[in-house]
DOTORKOL-706596 format. One record per residue (C-alpha): residue number from 0; y, x, z. Coordinates in steps of 0.2 Angstrom, whole numbers, padded with zeros to 4 digits. Layout:
// DOTORKOL-706596
{pt NUM,{Y,X,Z}} ...
// end
This chain:
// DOTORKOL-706596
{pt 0,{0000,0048,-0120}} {pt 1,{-0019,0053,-0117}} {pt 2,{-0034,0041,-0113}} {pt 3,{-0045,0053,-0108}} {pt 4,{-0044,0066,-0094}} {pt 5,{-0043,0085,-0097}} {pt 6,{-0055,0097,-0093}} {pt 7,{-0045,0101,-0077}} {pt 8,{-0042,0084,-0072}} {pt 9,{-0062,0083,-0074}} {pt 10,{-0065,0098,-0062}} {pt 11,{-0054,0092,-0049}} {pt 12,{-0065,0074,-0047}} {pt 13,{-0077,0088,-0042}} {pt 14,{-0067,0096,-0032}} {pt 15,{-0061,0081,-0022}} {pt 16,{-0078,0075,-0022}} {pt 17,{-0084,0088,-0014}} {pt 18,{-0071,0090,0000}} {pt 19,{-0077,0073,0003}} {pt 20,{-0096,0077,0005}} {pt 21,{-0089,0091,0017}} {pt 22,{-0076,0083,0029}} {pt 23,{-0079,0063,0028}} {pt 24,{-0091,0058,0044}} {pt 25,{-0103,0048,0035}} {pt 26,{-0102,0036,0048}} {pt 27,{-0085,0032,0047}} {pt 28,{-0087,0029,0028}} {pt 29,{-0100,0017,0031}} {pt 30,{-0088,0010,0044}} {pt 31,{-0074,0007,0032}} {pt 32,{-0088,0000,0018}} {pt 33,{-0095,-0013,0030}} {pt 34,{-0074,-0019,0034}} {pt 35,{-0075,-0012,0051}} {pt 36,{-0058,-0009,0059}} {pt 37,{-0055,0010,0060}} {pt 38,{-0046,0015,0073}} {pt 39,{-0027,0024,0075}} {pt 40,{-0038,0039,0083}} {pt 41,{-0049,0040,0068}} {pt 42,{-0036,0035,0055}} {pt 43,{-0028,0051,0062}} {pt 44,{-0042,0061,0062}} {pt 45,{-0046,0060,0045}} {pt 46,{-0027,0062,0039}} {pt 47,{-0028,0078,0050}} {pt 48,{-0041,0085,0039}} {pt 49,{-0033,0080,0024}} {pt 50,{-0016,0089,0030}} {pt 51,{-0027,0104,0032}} {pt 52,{-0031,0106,0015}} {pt 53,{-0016,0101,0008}} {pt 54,{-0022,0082,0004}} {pt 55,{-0011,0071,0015}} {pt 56,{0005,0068,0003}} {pt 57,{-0001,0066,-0015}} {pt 58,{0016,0058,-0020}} {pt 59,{0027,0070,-0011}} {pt 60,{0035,0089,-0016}} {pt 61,{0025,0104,-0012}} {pt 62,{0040,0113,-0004}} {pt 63,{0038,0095,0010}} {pt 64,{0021,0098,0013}} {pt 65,{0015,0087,-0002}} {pt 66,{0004,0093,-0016}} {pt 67,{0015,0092,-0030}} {pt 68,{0001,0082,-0040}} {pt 69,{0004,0073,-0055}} {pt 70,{0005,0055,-0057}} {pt 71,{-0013,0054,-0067}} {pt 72,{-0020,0067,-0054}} {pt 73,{-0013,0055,-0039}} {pt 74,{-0023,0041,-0049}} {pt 75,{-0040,0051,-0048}} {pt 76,{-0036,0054,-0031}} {pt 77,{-0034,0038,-0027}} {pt 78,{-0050,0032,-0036}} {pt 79,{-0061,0042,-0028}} {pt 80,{-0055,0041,-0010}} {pt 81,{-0057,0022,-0012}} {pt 82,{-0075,0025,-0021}} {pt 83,{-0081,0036,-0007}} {pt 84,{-0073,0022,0006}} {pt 85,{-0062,0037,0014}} {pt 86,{-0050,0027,0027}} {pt 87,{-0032,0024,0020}} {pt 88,{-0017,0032,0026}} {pt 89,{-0003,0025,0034}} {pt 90,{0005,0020,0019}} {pt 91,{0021,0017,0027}} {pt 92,{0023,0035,0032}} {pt 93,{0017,0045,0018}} {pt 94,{0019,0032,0001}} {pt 95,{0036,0022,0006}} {pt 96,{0049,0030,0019}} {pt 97,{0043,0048,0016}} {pt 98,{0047,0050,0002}} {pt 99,{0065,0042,0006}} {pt 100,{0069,0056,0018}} {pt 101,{0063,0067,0007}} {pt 102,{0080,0060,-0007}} {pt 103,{0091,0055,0007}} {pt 104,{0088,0063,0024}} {pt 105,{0098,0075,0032}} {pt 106,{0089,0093,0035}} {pt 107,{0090,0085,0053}} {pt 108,{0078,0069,0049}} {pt 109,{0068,0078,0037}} {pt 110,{0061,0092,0051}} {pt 111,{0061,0077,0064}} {pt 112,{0050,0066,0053}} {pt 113,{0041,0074,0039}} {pt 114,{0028,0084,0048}} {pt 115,{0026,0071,0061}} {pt 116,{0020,0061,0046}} {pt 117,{0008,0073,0039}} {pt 118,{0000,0076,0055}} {pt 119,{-0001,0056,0059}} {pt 120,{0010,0060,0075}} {pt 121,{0021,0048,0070}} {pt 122,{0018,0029,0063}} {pt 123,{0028,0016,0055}} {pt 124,{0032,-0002,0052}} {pt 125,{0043,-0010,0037}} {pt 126,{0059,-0021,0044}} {pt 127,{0062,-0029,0025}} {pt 128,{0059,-0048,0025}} {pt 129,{0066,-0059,0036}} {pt 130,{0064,-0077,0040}} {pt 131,{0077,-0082,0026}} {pt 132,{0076,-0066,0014}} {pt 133,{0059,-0064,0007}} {pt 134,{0059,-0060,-0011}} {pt 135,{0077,-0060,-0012}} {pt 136,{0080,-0043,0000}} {pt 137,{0098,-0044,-0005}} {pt 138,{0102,-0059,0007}} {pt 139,{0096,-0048,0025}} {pt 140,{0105,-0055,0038}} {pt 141,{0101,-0045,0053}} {pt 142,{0116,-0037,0057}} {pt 143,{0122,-0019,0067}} {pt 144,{0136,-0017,0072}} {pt 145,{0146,0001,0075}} {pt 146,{0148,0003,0093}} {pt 147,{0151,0021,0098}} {pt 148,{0140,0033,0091}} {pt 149,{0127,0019,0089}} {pt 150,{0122,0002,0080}} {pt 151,{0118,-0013,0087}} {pt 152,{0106,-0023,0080}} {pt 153,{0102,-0043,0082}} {pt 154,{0092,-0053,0072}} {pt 155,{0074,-0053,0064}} {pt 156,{0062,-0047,0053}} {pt 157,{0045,-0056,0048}} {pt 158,{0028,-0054,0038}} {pt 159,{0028,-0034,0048}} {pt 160,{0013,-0026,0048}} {pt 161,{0007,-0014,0057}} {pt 162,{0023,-0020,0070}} {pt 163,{0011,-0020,0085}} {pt 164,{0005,-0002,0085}} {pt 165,{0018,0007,0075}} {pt 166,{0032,0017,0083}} {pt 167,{0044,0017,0074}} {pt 168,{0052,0005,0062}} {pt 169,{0063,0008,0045}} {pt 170,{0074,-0008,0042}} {pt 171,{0088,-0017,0034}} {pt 172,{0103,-0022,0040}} {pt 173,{0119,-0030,0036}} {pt 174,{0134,-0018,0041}} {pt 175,{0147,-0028,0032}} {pt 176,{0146,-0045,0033}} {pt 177,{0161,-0048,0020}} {pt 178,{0152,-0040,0008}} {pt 179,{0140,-0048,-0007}} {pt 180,{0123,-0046,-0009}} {pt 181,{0115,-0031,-0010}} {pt 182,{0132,-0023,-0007}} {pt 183,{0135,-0020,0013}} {pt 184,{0117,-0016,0018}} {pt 185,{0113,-0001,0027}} {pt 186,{0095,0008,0030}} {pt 187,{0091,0012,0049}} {pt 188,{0076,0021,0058}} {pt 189,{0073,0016,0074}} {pt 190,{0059,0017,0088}} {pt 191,{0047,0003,0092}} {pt 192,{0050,0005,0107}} {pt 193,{0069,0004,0109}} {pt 194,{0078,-0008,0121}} {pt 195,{0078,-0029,0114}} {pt 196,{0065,-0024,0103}} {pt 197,{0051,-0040,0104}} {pt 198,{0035,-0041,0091}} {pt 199,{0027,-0058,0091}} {pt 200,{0010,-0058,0082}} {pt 201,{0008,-0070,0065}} {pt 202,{-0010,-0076,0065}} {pt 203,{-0019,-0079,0050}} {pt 204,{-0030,-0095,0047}} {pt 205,{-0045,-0086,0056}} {pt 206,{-0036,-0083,0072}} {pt 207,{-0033,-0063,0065}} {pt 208,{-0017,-0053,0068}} {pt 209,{-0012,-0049,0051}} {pt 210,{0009,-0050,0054}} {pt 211,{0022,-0049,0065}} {pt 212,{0038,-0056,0070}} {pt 213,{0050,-0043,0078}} {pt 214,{0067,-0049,0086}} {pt 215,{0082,-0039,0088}} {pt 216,{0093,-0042,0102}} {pt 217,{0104,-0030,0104}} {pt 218,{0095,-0014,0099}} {pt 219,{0104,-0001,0100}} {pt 220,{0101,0014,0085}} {pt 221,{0111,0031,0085}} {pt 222,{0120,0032,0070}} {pt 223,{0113,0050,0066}} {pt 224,{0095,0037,0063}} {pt 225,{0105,0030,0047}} {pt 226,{0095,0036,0029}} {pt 227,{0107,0037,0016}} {pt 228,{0126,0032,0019}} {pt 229,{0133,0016,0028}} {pt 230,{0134,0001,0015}} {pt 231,{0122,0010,0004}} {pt 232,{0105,0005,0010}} {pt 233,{0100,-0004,-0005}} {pt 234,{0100,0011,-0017}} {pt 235,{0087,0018,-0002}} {pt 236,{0079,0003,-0003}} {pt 237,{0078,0001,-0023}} {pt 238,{0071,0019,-0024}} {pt 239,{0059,0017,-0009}} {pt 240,{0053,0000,-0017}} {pt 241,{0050,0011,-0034}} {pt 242,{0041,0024,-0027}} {pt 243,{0023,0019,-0030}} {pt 244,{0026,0006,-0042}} {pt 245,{0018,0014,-0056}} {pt 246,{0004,0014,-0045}} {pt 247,{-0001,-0004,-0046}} {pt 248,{-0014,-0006,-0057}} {pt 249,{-0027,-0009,-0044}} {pt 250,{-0040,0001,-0053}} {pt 251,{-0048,0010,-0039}} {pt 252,{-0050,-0006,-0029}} {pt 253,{-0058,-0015,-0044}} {pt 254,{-0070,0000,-0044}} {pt 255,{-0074,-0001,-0029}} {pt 256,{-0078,-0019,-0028}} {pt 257,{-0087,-0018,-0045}} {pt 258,{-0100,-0007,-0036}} {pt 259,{-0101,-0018,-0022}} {pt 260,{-0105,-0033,-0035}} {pt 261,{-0120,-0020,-0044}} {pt 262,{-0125,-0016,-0027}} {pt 263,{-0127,-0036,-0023}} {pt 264,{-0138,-0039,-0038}} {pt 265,{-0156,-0039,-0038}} {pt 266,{-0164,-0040,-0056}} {pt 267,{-0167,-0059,-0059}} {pt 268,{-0148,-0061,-0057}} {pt 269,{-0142,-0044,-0066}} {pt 270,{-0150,-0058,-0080}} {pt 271,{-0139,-0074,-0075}} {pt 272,{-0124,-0063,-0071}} {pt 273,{-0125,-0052,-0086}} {pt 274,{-0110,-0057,-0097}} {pt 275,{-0100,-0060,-0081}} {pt 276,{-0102,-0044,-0076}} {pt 277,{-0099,-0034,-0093}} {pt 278,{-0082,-0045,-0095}} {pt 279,{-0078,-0037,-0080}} {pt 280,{-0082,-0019,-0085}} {pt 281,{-0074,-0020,-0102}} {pt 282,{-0057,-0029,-0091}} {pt 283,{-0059,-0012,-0080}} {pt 284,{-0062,0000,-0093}} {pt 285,{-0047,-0007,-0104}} {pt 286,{-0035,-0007,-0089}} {pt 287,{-0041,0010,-0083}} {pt 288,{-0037,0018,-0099}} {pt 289,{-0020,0010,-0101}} {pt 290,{-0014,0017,-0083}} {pt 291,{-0017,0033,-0090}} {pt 292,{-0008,0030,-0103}} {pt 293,{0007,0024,-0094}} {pt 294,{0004,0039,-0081}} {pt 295,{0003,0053,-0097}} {pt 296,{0019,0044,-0101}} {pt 297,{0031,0046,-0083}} {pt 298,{0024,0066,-0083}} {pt 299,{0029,0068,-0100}} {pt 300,{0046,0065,-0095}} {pt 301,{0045,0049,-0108}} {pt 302,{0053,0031,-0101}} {pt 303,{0044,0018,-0091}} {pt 304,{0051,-0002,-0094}} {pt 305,{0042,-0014,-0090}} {pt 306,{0022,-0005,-0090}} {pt 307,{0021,-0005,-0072}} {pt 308,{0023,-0025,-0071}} {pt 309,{0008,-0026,-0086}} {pt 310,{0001,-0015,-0072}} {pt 311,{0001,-0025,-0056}} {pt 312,{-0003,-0043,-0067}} {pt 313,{-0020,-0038,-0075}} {pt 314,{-0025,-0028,-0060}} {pt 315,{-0022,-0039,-0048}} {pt 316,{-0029,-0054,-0056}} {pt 317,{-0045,-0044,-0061}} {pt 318,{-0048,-0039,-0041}} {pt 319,{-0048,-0057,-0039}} {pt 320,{-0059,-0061,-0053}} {pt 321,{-0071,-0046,-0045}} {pt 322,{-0072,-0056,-0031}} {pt 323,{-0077,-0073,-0036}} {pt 324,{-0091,-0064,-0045}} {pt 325,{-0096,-0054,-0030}} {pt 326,{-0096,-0073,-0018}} {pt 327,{-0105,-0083,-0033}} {pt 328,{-0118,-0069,-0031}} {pt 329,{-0119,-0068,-0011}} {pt 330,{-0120,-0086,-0009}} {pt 331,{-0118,-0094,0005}} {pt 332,{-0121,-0078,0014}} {pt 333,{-0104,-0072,0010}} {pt 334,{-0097,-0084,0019}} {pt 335,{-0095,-0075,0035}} {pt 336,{-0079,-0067,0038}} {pt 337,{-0081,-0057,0055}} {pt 338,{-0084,-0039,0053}} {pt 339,{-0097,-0038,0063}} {pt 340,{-0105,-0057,0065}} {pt 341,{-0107,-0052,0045}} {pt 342,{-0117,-0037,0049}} {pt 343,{-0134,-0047,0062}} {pt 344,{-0150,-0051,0052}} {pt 345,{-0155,-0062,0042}} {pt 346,{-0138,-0059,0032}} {pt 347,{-0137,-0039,0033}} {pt 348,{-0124,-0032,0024}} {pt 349,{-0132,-0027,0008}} {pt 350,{-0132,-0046,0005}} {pt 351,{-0111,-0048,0009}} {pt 352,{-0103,-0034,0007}} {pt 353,{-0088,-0043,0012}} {pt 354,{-0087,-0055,-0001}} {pt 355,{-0075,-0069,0011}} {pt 356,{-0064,-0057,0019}} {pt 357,{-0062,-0047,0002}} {pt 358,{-0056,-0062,-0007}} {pt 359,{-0044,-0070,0005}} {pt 360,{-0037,-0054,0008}} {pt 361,{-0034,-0049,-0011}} {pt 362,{-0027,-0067,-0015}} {pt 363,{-0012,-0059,-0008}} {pt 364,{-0012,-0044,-0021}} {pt 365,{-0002,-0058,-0034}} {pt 366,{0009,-0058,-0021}} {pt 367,{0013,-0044,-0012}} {pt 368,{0026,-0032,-0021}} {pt 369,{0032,-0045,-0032}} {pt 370,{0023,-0061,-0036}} {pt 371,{0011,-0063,-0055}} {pt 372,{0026,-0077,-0060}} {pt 373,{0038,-0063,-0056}} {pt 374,{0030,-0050,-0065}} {pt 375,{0028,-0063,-0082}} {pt 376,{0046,-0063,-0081}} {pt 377,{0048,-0044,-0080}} {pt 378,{0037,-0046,-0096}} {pt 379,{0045,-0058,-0106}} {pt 380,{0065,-0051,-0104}} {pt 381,{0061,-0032,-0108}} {pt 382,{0046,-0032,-0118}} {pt 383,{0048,-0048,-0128}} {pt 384,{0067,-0051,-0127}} {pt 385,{0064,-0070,-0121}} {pt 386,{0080,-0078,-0108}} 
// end
């Protein structure tokens, strides 16, 4: 259960640093720092490279085309990809229904998908909540029905990103109506593109396209497209839901903010904003250090309760508090939240950095993958033994 990294852990910060001297375009990093869109082309560019050299799938198996890494190697990685402002992956692909194929695919879906993945031929959406199942997956009621060698699917799926440029699409579905909660659920892959299929966009309060709603009316699904067997998808869902979630701790994102909030200050505020800003340090250090922990722990082989939600709580909330820092210090020049309008003098981004679009958009991290209350909860039944 280490708190510092070993000497080989150290040499490969170097290592990935310098891949990322060598193969990210400068201007494309600049693009990402500045909260310019990046592209599907240039989003698959760059995970080309990474494929190249072996980079693309830190989580997955080496014999898959993944690296094999680590669980405190993948958390370097991560850091340092989000330090140098590489762009992201398409984290459906490689973090969440990737590595499902990998546990339950046939050799079939596993040679259809997996190199289509790594190679960003292919591009995915999530099918999970729906407009009366949100946090509660359990209660899915889109339903397929067996018709031939296919399904048939109606219903609807809401809060999808990504919807209007993925193609493809893993979903739930309820293949046996009779059945109770989690039990008659099935897992489906299916193409975006597919007869009945409709994707309405879900515009957030600035008039952007964050979500989707996609409709189902009679979509028909080959059977052979099922992951895992009929009435089962929960446990596919379960373990595809548990895939990253000791990855949760936000530390690379807090670093990368907390360099945005040094970069921000000129030296008559590094003196009002003093204290603030070594609170936040010592809250980055202190949950940085007990990741690894956690992390030294799962590749040990030891047992992980309840340290991924302790995770997800304190990281969370500290991106948060990073950005109200980062807006009292921009001022009223934070305040705009175009991408580009942010970008014309006398604003410039060395005054911004994003500090209205970063903040609304993280107030969704105490939401997203299980809410702060949520995760209290976790905390108080299996570490304190309350309810």
């Amino acid at each position: 259960m280490k708190l510092e990294l070993r000497a080989d852990d150290k040499k490969f910060i170097n290592e990935v640093r310098t891949f990322l001297r060598d193969n990210l375009d400068p201007e494309l990093a600049e693009k990402v720092r500045l909260g310019y869109p990046v592209s599907i082309a240039e989003q698959a560019i760059w995970t080309r490279k990474l494929n190249a050299r072996g980079w693309a799938a830190p989580n997955w198996p080496l014999e898959f085309g993944g690296t094999g890494w680590s669980m405190v190697r993948r958390h370097i990685f991560d850091v340092e990809m989000k330090l140098h402002h590489a762009p992201e992956l398409q984290g459906f692909g490689f973090s969440m229904v990737g590595p499902a194929i990998i546990k339950y695919g046939t050799s079939e879906q596993q040679a259809e998908y997996l190199p289509k993945i790594l190679n960003a031929d292919i591009s995915w959406c999530q099918g999970y909540s729906e407009p009366q199942a949100g946090s509660d997956l359990a209660t899915v009621q889109t339903r397929a029905i067996v018709d031939g060698d296919d399904y048939v699917i109606s219903g609807s799926k809401i809060w999808t990103s990504a919807a209007e440029r993925a193609d493809h699409i893993f979903l739930l579905v309820r293949t046996d109506p009779d059945a109770k909660s989690q039990l008659g659920i099935s897992f489906l892959l299916a193409k975006m593109d597919a007869p009945g299929i409709v994707v309405k966009p879900l515009l957030a309060f600035n008039g952007k396209r964050l979500w989707n709603q996609v409709f189902f009316d009679q979509v028909r699904v080959p059977r052979e497209n099922r992951l895992g067997e009929e009435n089962e998808g929960w446990t596919v869902a379960k373990n595809l839901l548990g895939n990253e979630r000791l990855l949760v701790s936000r530390v690379a994102e807090n670093r990368r903010i907390l360099s945005n909030v040094l970069e921000a200050l000129d030296d008559i505020q590094l003196d009002t904003f003093s204290n603030k800003i070594a609170e936040l340090r010592i809250r980055l250090e202190a949950l940085d250090k007990t990741a690894l922990r956690f992390l030294s722990r799962f590749d040990e082989g030891l047992p992980i309760g309840a340290e991924p939600s302790m995770l997800k709580l304190k990281g969370s909330q500290l991106v948060q508090d990073m950005d109200h820092v980062l807006f009292e210090i921009a001022g009223y020049y934070g305040l705009p939240l175009d991408s580009v309008a942010r970008q014309e003098e006398p604003i410039g981004p060395a005054c911004t950095d994003m500090a209205a679009s970063g903040m609304f958009h993280h107030r969704g991290f105490t939401i997203a993958g299980g809410t702060s209350e949520i995760q209290r909860n976790i905390i108080a039944r299996q570490v304190l033994g309350l309810g």
